[in-house]
VEXLUMPA-931085 format. One record per residue (C-alpha): x, y, z. Coordinates in Angstrom, 1 decimal. Example, Ala and Ser with C-alpha at 12.3 -4.5 7.8 and 13.67 -1.06 7.14 Angstrom:
2
<rec xx="12.3" yy="-4.5" zz="7.8"/>
<rec xx="13.7" yy="-1.1" zz="7.1"/>
//
This chain:
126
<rec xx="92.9" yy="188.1" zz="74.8"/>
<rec xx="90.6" yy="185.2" zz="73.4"/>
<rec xx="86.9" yy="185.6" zz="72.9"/>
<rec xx="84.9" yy="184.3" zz="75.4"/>
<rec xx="81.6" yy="183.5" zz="73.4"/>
<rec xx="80.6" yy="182.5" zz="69.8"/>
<rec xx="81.0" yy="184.8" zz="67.0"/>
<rec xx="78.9" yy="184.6" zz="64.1"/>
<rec xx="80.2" yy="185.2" zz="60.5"/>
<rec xx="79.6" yy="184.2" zz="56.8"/>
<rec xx="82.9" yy="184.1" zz="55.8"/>
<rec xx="82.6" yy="185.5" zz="52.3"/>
<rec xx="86.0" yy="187.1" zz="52.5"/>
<rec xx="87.8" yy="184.3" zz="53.1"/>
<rec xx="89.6" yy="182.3" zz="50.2"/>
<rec xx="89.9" yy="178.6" zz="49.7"/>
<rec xx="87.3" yy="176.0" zz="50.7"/>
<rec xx="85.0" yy="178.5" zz="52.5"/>
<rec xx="84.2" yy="179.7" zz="48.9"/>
<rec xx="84.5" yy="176.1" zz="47.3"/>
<rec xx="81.2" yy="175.5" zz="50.2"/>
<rec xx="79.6" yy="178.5" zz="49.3"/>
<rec xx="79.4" yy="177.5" zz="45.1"/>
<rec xx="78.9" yy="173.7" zz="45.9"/>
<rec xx="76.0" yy="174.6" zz="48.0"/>
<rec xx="74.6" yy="176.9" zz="45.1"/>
<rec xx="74.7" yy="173.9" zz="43.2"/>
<rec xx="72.5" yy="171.3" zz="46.0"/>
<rec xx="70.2" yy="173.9" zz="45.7"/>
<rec xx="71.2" yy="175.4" zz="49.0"/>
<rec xx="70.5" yy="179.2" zz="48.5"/>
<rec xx="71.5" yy="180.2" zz="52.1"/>
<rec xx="74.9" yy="181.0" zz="53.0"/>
<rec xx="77.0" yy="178.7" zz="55.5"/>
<rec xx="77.3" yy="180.1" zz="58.5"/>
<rec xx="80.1" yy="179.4" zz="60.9"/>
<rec xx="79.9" yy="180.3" zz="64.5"/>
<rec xx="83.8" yy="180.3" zz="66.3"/>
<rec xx="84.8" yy="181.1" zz="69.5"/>
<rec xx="88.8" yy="181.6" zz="70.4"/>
<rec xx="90.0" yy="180.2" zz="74.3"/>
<rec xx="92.9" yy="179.7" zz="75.8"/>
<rec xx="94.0" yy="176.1" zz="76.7"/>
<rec xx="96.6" yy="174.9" zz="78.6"/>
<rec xx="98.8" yy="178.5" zz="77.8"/>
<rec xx="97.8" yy="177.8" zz="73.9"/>
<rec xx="95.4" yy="179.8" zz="71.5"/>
<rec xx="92.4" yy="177.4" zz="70.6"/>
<rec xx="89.8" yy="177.9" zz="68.0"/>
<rec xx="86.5" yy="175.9" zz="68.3"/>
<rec xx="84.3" yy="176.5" zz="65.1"/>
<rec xx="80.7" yy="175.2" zz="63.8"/>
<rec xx="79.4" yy="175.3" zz="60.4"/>
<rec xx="76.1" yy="175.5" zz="59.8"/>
<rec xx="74.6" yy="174.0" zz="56.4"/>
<rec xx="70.7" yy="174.4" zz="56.0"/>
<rec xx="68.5" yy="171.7" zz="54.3"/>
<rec xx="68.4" yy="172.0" zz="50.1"/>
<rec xx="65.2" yy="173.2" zz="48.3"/>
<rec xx="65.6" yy="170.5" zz="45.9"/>
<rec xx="66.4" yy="167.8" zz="48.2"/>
<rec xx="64.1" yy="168.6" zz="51.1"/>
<rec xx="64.6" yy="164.8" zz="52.4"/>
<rec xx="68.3" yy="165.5" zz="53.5"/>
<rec xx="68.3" yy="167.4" zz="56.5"/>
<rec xx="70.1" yy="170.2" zz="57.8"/>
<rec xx="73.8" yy="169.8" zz="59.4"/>
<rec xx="76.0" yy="171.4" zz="61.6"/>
<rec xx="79.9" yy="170.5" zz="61.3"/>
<rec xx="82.8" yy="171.2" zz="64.4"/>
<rec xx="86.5" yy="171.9" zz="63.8"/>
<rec xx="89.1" yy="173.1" zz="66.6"/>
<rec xx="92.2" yy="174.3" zz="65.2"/>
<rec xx="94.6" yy="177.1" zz="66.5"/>
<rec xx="93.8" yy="180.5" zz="64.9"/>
<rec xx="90.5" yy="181.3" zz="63.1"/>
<rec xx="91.9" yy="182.2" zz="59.4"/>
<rec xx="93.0" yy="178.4" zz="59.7"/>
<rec xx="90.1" yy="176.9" zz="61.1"/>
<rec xx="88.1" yy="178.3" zz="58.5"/>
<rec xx="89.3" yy="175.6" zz="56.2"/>
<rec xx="89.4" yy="173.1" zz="57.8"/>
<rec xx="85.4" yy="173.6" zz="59.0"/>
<rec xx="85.1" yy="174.4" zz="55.4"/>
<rec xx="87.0" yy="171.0" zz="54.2"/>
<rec xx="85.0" yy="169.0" zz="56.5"/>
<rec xx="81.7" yy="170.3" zz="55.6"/>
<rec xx="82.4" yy="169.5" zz="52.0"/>
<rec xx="83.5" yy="166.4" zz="52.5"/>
<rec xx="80.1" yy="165.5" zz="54.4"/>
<rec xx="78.3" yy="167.2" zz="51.6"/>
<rec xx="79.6" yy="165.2" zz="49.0"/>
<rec xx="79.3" yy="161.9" zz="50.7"/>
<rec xx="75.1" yy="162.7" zz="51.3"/>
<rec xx="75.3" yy="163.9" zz="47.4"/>
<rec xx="77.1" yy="161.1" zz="46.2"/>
<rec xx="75.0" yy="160.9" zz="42.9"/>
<rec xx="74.8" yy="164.7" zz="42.3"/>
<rec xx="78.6" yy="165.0" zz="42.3"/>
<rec xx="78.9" yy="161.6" zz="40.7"/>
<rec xx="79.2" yy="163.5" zz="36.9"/>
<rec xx="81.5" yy="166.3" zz="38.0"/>
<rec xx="84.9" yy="167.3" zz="39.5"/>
<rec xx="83.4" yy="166.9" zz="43.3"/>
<rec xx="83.6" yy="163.1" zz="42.4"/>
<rec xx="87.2" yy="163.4" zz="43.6"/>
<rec xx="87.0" yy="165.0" zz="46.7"/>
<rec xx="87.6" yy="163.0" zz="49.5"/>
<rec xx="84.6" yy="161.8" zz="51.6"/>
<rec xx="83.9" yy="161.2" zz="55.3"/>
<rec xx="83.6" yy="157.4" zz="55.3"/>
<rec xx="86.5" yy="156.2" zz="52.4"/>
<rec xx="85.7" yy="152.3" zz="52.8"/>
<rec xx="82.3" yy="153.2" zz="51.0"/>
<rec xx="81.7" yy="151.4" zz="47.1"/>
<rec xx="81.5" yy="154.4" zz="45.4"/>
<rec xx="84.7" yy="155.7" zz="46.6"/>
<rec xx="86.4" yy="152.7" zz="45.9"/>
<rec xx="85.2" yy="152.4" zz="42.1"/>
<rec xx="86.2" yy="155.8" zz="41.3"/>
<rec xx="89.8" yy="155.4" zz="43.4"/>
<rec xx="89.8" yy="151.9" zz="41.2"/>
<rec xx="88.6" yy="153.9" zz="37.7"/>
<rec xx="91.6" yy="156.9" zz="38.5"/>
<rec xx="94.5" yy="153.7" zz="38.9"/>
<rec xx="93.2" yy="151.8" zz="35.8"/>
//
């Protein structure tokens, strides 16, 4: 039977990008774990998965605020990820000159159509 309300969790268990957000946040200067809230309903005879991340404002960069991020998927374990995925992606489109010198230059942001992207997609073909 599905859940009815919104569970709260950390996630620290769980492989992949949930632990990929945790050490990139480490890095912003985020020192507070994300937190992801999901709740599991029934819809239309299938098993639904609504999930929020919560991402709290940096220490070092107090002028970038605190975020929330929604993914629906079909079972938590999966959801997980992709909250995770999309979370990062946001994070390293607002940190676009932090991650500018390391490997999170590659990861894929929200908006792809912005200059930055495009230089570094242009630098990887050339």
């Amino acid at each position: 039977m599905a859940e009815e309300g919104f569970v709260t969790c950390y996630s620290l268990e769980e492989e992949g990008f949930p632990k990929l957000l945790a050490a990139c946040m480490q890095r912003f200067g985020i020192k507070s774990r994300p937190e992801y809230d999901s709740r599991e309903y029934e819809e239309y005879g299938t098993l639904r998965c609504e999930m929020n991340v919560h991402i709290r404002r940096s220490r070092d960069h107090p002028d970038i605020d605190s975020f929330k991020v929604t993914a629906i998927g079909f079972r938590r374990n999966d959801t997980y990820q992709v909250a995770a995925r999309k979370a990062l992606r946001y994070r390293c489109q607002i940190y676009e000159r932090l991650v500018a010198y390391t490997p999170m230059r590659f990861f894929p942001p929200m908006k792809k159509n912005r200059p930055v992207w495009s230089a570094r997609m242009r630098t990887l073909e050339g």
